[in-house]
PDB file with one MODEL, atoms N, CA, C and O in Angstrom:
MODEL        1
ATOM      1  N   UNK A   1     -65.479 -28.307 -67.362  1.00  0.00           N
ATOM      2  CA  UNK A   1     -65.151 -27.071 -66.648  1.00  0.00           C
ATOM      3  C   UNK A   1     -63.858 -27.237 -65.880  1.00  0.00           C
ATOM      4  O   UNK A   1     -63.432 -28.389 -65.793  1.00  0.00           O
ATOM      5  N   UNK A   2     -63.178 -26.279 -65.318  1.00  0.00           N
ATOM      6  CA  UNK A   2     -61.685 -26.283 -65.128  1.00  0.00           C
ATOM      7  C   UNK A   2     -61.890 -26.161 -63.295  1.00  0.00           C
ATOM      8  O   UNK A   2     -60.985 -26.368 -62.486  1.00  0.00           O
ATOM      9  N   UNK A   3     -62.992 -25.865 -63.035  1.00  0.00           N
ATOM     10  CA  UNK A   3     -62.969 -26.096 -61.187  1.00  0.00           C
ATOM     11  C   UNK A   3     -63.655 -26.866 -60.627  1.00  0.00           C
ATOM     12  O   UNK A   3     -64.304 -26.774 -59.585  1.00  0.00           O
ATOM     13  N   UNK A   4     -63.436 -28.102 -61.730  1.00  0.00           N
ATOM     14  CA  UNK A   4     -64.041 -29.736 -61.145  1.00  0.00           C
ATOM     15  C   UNK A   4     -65.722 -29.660 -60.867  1.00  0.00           C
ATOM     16  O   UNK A   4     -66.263 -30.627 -60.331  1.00  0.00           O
ATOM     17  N   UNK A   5     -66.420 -28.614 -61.208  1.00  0.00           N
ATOM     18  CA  UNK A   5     -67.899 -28.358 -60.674  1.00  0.00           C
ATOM     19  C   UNK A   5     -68.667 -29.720 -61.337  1.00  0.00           C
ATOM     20  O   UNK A   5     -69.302 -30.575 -60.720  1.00  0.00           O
ATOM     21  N   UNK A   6     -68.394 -29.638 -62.849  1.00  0.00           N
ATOM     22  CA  UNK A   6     -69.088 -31.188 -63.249  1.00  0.00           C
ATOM     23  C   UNK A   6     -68.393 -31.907 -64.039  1.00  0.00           C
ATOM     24  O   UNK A   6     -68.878 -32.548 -64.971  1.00  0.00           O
ATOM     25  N   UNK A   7     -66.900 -31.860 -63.672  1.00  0.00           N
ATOM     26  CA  UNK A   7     -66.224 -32.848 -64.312  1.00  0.00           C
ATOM     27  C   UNK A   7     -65.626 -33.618 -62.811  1.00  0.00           C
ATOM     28  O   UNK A   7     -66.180 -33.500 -61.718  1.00  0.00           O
ATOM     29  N   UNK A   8     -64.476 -34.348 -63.057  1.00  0.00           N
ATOM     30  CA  UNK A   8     -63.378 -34.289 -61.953  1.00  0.00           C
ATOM     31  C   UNK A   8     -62.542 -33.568 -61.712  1.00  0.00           C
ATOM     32  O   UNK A   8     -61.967 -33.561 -60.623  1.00  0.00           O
ATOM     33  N   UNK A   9     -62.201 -32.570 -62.940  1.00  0.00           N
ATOM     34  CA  UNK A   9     -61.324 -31.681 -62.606  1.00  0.00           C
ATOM     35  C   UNK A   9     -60.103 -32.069 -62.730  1.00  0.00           C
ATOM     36  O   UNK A   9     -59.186 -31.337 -62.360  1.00  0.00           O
ATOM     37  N   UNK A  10     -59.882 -33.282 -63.272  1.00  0.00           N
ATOM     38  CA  UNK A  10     -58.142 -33.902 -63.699  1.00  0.00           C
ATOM     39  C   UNK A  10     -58.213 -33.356 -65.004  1.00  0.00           C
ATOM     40  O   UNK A  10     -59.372 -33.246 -65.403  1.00  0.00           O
ATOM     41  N   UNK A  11     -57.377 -32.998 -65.758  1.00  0.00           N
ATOM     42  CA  UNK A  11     -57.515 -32.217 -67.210  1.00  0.00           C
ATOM     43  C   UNK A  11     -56.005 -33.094 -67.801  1.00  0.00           C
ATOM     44  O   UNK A  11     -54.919 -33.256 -67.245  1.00  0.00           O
ATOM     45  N   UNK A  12     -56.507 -33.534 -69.134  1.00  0.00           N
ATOM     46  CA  UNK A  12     -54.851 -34.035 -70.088  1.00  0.00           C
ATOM     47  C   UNK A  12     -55.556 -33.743 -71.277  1.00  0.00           C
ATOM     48  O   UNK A  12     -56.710 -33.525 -71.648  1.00  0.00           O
ATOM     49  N   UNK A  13     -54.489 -33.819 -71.696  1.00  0.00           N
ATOM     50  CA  UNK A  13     -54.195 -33.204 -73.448  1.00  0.00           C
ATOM     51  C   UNK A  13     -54.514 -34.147 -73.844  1.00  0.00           C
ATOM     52  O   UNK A  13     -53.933 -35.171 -73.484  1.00  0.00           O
ATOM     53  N   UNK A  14     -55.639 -34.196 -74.808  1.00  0.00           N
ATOM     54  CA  UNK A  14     -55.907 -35.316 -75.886  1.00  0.00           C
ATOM     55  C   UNK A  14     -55.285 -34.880 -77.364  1.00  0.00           C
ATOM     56  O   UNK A  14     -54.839 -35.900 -77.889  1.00  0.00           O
ATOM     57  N   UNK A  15     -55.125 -33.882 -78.099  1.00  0.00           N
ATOM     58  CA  UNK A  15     -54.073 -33.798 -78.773  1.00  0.00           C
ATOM     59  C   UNK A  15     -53.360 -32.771 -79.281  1.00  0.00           C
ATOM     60  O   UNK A  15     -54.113 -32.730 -80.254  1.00  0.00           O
ATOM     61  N   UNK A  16     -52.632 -31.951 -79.496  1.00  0.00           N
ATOM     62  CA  UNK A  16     -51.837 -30.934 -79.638  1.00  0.00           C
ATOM     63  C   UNK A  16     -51.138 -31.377 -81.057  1.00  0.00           C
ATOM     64  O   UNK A  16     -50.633 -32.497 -81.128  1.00  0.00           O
ATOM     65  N   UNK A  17     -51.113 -30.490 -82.187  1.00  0.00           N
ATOM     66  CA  UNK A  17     -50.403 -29.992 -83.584  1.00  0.00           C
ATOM     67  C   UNK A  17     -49.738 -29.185 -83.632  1.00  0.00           C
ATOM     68  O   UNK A  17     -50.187 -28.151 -83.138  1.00  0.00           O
ATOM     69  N   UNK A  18     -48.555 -29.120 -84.118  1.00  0.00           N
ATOM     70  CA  UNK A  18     -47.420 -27.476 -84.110  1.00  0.00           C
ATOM     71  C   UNK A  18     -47.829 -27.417 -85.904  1.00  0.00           C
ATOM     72  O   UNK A  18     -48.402 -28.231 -86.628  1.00  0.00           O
ATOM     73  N   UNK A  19     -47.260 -26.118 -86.160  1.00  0.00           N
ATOM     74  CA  UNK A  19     -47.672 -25.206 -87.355  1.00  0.00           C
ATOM     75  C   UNK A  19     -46.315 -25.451 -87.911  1.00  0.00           C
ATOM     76  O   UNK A  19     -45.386 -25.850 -87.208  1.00  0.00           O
ATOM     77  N   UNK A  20     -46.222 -25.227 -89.074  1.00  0.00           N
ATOM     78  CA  UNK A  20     -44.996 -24.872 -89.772  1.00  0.00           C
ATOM     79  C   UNK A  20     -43.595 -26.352 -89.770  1.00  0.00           C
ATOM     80  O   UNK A  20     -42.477 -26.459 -90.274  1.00  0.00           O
ATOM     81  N   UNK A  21     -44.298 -27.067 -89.084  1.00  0.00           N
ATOM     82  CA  UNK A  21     -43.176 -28.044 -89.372  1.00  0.00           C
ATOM     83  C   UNK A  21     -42.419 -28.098 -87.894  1.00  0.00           C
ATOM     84  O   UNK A  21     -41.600 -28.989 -87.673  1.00  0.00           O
ATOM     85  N   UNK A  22     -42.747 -27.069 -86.871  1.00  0.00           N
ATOM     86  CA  UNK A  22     -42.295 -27.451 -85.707  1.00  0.00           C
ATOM     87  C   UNK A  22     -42.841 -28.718 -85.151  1.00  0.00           C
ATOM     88  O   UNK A  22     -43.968 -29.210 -85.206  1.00  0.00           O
ATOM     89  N   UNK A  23     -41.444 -29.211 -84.459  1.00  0.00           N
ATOM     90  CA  UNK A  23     -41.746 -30.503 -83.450  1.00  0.00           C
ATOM     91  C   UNK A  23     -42.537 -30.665 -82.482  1.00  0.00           C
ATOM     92  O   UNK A  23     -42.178 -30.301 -81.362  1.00  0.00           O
ATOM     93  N   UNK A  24     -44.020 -31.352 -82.718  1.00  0.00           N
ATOM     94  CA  UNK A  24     -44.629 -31.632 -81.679  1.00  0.00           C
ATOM     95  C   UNK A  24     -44.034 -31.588 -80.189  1.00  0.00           C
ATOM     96  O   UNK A  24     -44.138 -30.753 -79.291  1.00  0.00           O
ATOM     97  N   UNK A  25     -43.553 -32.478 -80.256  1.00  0.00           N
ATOM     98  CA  UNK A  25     -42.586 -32.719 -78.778  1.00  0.00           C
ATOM     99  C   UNK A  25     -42.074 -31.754 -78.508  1.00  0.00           C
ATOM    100  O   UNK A  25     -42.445 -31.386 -77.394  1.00  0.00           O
ATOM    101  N   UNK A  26     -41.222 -30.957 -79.051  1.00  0.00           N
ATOM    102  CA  UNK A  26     -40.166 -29.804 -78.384  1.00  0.00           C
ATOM    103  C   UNK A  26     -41.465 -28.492 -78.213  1.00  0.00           C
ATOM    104  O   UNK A  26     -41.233 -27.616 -77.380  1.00  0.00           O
ATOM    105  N   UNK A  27     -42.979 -28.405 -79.137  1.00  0.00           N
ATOM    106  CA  UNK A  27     -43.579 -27.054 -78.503  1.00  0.00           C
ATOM    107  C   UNK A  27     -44.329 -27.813 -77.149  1.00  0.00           C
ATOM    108  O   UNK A  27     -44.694 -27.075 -76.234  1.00  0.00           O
ATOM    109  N   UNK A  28     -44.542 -29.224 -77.041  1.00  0.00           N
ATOM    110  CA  UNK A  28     -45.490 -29.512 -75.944  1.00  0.00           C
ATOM    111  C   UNK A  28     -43.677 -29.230 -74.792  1.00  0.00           C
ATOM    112  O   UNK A  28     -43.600 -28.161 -74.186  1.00  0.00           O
ATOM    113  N   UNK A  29     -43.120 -29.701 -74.732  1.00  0.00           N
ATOM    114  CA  UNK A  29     -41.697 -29.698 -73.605  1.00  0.00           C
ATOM    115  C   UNK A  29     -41.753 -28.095 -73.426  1.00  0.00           C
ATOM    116  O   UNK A  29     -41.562 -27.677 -72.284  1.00  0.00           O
ATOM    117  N   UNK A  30     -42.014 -27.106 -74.515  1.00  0.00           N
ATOM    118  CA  UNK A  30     -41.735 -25.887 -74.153  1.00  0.00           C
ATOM    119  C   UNK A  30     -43.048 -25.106 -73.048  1.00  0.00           C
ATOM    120  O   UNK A  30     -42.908 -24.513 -71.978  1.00  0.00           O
ATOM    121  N   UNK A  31     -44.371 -25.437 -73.899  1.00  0.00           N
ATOM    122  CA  UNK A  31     -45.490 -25.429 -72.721  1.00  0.00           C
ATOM    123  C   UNK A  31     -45.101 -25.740 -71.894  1.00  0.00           C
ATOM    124  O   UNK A  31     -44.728 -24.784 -71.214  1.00  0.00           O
ATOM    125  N   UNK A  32     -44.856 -27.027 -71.277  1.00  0.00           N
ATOM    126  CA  UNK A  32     -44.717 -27.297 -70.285  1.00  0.00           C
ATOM    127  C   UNK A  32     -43.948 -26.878 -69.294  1.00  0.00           C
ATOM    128  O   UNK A  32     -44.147 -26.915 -68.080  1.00  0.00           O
ATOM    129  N   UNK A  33     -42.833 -26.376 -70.060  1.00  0.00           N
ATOM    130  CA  UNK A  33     -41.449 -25.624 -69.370  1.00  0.00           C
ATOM    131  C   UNK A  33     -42.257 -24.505 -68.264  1.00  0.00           C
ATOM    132  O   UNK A  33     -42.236 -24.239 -67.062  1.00  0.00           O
ATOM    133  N   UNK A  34     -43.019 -24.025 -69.607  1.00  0.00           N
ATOM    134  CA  UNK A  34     -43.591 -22.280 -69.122  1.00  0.00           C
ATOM    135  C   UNK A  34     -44.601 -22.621 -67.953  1.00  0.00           C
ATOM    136  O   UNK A  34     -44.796 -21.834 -67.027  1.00  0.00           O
ATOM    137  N   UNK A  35     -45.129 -23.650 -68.041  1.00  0.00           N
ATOM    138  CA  UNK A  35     -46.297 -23.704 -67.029  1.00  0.00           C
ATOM    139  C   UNK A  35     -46.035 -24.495 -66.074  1.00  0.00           C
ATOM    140  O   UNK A  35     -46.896 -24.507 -65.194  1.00  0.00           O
ATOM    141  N   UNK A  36     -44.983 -25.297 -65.894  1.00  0.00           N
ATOM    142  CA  UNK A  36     -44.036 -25.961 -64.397  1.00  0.00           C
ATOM    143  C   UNK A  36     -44.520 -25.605 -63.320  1.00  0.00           C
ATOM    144  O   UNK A  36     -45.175 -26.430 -62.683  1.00  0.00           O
ATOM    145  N   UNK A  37     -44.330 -24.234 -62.796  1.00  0.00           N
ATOM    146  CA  UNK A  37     -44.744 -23.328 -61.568  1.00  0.00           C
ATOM    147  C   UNK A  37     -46.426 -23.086 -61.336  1.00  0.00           C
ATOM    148  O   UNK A  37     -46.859 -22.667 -60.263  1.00  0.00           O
ATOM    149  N   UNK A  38     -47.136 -23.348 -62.274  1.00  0.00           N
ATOM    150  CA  UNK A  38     -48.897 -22.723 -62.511  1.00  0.00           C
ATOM    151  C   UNK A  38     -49.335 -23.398 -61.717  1.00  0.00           C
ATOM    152  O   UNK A  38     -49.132 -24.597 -61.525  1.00  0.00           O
ATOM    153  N   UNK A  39     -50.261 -22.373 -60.946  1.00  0.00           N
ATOM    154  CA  UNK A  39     -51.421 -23.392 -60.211  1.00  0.00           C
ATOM    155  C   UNK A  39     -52.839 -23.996 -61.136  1.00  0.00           C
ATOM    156  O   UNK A  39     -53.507 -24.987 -60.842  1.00  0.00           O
ATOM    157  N   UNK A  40     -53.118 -22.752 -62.725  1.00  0.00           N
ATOM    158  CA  UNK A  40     -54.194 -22.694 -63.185  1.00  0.00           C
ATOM    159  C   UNK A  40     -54.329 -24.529 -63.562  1.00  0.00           C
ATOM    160  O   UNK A  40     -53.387 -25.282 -63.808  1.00  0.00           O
ATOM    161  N   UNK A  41     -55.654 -24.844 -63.507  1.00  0.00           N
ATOM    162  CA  UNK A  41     -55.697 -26.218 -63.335  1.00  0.00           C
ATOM    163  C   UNK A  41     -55.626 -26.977 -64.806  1.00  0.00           C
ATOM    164  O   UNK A  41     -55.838 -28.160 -65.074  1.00  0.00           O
ATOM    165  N   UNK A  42     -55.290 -25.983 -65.577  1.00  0.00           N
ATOM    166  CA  UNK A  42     -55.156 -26.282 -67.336  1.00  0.00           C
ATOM    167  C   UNK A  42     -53.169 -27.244 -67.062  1.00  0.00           C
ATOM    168  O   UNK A  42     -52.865 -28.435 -67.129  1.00  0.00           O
ATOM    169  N   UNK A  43     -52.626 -26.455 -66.877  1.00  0.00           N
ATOM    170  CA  UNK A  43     -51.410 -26.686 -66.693  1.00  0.00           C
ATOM    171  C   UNK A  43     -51.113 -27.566 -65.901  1.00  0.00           C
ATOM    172  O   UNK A  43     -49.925 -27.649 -65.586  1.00  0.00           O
ATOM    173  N   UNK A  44     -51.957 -28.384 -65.394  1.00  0.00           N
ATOM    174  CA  UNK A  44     -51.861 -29.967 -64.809  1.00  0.00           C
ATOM    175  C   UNK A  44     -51.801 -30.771 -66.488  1.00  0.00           C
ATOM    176  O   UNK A  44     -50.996 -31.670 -66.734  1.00  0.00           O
ATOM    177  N   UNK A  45     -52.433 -30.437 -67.131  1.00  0.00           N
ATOM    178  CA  UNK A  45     -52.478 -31.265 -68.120  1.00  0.00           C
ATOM    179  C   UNK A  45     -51.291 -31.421 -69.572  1.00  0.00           C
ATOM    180  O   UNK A  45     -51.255 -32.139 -70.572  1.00  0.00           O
ATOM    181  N   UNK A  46     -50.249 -30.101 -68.892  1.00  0.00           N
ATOM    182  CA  UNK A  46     -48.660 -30.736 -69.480  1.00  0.00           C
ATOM    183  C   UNK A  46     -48.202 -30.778 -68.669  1.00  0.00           C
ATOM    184  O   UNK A  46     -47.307 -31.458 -69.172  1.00  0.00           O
ATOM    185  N   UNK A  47     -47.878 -30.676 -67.632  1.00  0.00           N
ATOM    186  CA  UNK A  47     -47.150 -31.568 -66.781  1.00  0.00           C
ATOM    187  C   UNK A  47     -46.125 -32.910 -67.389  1.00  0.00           C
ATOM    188  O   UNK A  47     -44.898 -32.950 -67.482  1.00  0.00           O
ATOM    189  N   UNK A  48     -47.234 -34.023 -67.772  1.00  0.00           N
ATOM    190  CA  UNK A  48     -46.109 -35.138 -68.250  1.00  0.00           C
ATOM    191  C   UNK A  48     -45.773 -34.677 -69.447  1.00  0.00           C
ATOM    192  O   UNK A  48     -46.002 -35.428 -70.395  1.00  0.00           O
ATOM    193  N   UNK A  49     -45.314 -33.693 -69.650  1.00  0.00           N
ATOM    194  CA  UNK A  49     -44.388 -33.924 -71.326  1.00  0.00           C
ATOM    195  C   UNK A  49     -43.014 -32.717 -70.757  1.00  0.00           C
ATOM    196  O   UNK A  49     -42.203 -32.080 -71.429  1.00  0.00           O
ATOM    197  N   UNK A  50     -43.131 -32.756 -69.954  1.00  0.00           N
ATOM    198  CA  UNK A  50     -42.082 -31.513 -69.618  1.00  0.00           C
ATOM    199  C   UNK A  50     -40.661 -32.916 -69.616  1.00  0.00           C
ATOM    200  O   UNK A  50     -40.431 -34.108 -69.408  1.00  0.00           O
ATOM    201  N   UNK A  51     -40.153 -31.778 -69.969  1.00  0.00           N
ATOM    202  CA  UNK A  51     -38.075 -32.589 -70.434  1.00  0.00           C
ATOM    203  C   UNK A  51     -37.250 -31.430 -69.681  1.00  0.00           C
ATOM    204  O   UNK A  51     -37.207 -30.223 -69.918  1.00  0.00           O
ATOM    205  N   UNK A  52     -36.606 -32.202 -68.689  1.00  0.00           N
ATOM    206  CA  UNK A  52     -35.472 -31.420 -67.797  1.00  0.00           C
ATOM    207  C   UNK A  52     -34.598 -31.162 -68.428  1.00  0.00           C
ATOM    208  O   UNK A  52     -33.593 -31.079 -67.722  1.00  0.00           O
ATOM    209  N   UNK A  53     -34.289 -30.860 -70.055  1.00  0.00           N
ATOM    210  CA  UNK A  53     -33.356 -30.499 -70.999  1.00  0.00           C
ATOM    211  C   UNK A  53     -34.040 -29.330 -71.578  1.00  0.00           C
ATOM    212  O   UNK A  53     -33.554 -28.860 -72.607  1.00  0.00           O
ATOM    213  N   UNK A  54     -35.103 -28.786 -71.069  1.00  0.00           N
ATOM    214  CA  UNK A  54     -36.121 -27.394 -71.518  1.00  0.00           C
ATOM    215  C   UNK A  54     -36.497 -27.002 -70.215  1.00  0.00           C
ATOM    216  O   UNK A  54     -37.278 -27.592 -69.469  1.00  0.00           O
ATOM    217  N   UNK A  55     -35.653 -25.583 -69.928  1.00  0.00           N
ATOM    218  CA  UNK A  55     -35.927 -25.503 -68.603  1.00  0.00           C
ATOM    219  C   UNK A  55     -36.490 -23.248 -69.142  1.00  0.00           C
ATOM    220  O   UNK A  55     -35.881 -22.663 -70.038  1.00  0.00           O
ATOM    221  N   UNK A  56     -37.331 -22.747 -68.546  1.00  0.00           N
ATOM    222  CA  UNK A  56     -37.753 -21.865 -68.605  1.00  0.00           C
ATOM    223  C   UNK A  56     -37.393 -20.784 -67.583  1.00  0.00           C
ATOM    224  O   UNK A  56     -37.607 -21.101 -66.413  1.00  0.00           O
ATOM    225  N   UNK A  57     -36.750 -19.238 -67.866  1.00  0.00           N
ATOM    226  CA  UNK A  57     -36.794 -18.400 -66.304  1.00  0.00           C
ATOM    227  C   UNK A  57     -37.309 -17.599 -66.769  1.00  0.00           C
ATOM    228  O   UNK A  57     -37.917 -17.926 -67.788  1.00  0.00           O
ATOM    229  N   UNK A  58     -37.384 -16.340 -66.414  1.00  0.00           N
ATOM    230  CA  UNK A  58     -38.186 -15.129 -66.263  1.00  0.00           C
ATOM    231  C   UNK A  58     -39.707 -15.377 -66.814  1.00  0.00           C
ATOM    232  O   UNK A  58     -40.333 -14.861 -67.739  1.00  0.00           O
ATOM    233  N   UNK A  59     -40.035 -16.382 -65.855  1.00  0.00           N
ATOM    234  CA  UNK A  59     -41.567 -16.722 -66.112  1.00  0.00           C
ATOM    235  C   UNK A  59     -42.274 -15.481 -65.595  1.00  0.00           C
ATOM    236  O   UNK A  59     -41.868 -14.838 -64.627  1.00  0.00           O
ATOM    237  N   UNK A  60     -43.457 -15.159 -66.368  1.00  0.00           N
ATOM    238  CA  UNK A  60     -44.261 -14.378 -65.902  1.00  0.00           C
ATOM    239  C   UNK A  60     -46.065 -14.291 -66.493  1.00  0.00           C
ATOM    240  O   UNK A  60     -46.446 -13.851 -67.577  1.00  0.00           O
ATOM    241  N   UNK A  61     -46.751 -14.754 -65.590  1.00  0.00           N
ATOM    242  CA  UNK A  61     -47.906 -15.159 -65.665  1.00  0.00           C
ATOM    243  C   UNK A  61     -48.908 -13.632 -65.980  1.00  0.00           C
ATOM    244  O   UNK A  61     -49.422 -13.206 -64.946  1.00  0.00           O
ATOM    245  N   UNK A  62     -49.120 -13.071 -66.847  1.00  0.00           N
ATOM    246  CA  UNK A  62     -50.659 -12.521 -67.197  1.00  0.00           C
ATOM    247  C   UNK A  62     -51.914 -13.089 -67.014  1.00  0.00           C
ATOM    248  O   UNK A  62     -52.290 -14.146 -67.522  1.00  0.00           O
ATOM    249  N   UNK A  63     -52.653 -12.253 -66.162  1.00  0.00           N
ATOM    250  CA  UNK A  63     -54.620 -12.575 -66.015  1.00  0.00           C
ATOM    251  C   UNK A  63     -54.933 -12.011 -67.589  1.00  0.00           C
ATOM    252  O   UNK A  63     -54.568 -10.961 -68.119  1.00  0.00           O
ATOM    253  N   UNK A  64     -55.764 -13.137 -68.130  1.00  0.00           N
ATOM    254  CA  UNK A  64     -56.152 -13.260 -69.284  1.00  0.00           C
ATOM    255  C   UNK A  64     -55.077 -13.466 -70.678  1.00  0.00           C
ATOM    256  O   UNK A  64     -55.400 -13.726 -71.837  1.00  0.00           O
ATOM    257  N   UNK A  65     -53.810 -13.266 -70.145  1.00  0.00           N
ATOM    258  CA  UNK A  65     -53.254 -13.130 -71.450  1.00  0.00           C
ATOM    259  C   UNK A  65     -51.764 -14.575 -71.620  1.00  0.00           C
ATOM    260  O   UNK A  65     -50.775 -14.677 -72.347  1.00  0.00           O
ATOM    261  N   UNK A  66     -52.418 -15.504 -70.423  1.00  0.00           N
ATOM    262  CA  UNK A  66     -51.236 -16.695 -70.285  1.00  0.00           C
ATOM    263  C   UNK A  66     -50.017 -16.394 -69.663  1.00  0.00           C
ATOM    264  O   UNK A  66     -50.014 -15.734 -68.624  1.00  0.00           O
ATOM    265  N   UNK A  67     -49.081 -16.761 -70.126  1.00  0.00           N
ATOM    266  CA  UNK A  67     -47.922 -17.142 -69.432  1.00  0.00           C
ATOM    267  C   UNK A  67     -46.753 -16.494 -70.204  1.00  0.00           C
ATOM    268  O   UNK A  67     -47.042 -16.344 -71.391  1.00  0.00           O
ATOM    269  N   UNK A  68     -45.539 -16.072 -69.880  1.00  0.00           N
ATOM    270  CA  UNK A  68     -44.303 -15.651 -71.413  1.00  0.00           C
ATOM    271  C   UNK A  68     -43.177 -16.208 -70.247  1.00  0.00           C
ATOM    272  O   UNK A  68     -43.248 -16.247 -69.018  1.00  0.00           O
ATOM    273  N   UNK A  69     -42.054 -16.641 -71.254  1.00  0.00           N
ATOM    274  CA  UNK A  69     -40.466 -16.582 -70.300  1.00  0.00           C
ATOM    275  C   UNK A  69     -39.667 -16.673 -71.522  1.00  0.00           C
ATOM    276  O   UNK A  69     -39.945 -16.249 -72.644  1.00  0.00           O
ATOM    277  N   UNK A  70     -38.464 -17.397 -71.053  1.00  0.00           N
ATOM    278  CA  UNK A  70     -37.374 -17.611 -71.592  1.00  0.00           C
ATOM    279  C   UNK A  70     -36.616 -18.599 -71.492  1.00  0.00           C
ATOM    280  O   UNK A  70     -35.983 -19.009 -70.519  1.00  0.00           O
ATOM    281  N   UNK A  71     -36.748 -19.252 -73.269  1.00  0.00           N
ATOM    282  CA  UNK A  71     -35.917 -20.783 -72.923  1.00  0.00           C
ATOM    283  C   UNK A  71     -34.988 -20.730 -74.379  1.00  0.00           C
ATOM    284  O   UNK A  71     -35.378 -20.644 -75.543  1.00  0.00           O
ATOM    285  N   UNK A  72     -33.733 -20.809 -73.871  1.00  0.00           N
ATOM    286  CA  UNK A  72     -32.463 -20.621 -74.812  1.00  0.00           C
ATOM    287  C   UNK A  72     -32.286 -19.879 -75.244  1.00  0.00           C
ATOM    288  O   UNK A  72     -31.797 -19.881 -76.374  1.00  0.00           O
ATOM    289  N   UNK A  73     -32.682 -18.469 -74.373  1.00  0.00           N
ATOM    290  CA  UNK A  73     -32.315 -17.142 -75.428  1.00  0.00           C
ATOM    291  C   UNK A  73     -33.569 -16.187 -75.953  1.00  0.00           C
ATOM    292  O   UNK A  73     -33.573 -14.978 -76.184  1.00  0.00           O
ATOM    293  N   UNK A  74     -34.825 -17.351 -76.076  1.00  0.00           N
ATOM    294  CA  UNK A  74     -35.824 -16.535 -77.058  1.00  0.00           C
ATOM    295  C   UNK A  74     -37.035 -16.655 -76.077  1.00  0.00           C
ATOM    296  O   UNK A  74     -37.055 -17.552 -75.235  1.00  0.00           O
ATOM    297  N   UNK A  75     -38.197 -15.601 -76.212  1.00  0.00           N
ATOM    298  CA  UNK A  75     -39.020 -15.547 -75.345  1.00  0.00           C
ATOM    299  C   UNK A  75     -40.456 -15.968 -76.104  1.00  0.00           C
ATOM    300  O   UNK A  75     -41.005 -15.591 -77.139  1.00  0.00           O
ATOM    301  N   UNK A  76     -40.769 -16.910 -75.093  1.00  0.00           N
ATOM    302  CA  UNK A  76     -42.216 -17.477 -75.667  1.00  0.00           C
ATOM    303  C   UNK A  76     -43.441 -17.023 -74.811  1.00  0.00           C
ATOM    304  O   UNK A  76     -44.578 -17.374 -75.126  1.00  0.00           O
TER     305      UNK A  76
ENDMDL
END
C-alpha cells in the first residue's frame, strides 16, 4: 500500500520496459523529470534515475489522471 499502513512505505522500481525500441533509461530520466516536484509517495520511487540533462516545465499534476509537462519541445 502507498500510505505505509502495512508496508514501510519506501516504494522503488523493481523493473520498468519501454515499447517500441525506446530507451529504457531516457523513458525512466523522463518519469522522473515529470515527477521531481510530487509529493504522491509513488514518485519517491524514480527519484534515483532522474538526469539533470532531462529537465521538465509546465508540469501539471491531474487527480486520477497523473502528471503531463514538457521536455525538449514535446509534451508527455
Amino acid at each position: 500500500d502507498k500510505t505505509g499502513t502495512l508496508t514501510s512505505g519506501r516504494m522503488r522500481l523493481v523493473d520498468a520496459r519501454s515499447e517500441g525500441g525506446f530507451p529504457r533509461e531516457r523513458a525512466l530520466a523522463i518519469a522522473a523529470a515529470l515527477e521531481r516536484d510530487s509529493l504522491h509517495p509513488i514518485a519517491s520511487a524514480l527519484r534515483p534515475f532522474a538526469d539533470d540533462t532531462v529537465v521538465a516545465t509546465d508540469v501539471r499534476a491531474t487527480a486520477g489522471a497523473g502528471v503531463a509537462g514538457r521536455i525538449d519541445g514535446a509534451v508527455w
